[in-house]
C-alpha positions as CSV (number, residue, x, y, z in Angstrom):
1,X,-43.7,8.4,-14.5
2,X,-40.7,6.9,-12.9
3,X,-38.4,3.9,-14.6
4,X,-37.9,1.3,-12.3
5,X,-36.8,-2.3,-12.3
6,X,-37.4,-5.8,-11.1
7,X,-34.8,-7.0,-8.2
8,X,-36.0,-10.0,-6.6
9,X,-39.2,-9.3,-7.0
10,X,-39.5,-5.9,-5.8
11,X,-39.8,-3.0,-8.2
12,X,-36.9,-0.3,-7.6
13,X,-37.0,3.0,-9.1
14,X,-33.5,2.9,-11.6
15,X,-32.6,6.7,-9.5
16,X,-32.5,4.8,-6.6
17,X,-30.1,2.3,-7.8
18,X,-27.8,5.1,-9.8
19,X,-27.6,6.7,-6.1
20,X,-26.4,3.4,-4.4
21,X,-24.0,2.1,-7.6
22,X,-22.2,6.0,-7.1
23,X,-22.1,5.5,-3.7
24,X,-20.6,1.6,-3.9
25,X,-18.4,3.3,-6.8
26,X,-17.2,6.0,-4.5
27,X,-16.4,3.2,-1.6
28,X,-14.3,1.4,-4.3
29,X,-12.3,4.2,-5.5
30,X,-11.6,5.1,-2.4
31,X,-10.4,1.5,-1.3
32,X,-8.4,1.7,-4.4
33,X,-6.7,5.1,-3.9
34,X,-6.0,4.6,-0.4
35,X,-2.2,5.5,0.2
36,X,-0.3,2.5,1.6
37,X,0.7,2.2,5.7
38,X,4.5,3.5,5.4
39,X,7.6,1.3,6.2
40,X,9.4,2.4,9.4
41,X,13.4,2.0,10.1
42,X,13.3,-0.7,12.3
43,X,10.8,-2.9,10.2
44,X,13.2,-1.9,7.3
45,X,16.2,-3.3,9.4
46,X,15.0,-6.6,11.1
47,X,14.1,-7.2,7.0
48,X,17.6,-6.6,5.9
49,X,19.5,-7.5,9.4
50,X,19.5,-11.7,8.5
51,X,21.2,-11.2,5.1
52,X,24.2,-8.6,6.4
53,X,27.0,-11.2,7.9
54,X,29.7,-9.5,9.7
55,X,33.3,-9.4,8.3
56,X,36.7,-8.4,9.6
57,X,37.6,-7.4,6.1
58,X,35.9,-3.7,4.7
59,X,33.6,-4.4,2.1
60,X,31.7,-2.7,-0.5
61,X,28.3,-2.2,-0.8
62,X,25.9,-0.3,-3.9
63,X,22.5,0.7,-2.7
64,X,20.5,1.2,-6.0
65,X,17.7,3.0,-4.6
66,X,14.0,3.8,-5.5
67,X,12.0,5.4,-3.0
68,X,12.9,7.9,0.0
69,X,16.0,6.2,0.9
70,X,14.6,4.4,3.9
71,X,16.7,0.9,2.9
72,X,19.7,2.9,2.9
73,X,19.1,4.6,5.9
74,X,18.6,0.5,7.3
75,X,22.1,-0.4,5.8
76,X,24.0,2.7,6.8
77,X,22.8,1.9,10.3
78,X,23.2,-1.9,10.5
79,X,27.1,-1.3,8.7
80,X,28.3,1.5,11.0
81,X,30.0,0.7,14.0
């Protein structure tokens, strides 16, 4: 004799709705484990570019840095010559 349940006025057999919750479950972590697009170098830039103000003077700059280096890779670019 199969278990089954009451939705909405239909009986379901409760195997059927473990095999859909794993598979909505699946979905999800999947959504939720899904690795980020990456940042490229001229999207780092143009979000940098605005805040770097040219001087005739040399200046100093600290990079404190927490990923691949891409940001520094950015400022090295926009600051040299």
């Amino acid at each position: 004799m199969a278990v089954c349940l009451r939705v909405a006025g239909t009986y379901i057999r409760l195997k059927k709705i473990m095999r859909i919750l794993i598979r909505i479950f699946k979905n999800l972590e999947s959504l939720i484990t899904k690795q980020p697009d990456t940042m490229q170098l001229p999207e780092a830039i143009s979000l940098i570019q605005k805040g770097i103000f040219p001087h005739s003077s040399p200046q100093t700059w600290a990079d404190l840095g927490a990923g691949n280096g891409l940001f520094s890779e950015a400022l090295l670019s926009i600051l040299l010559p």
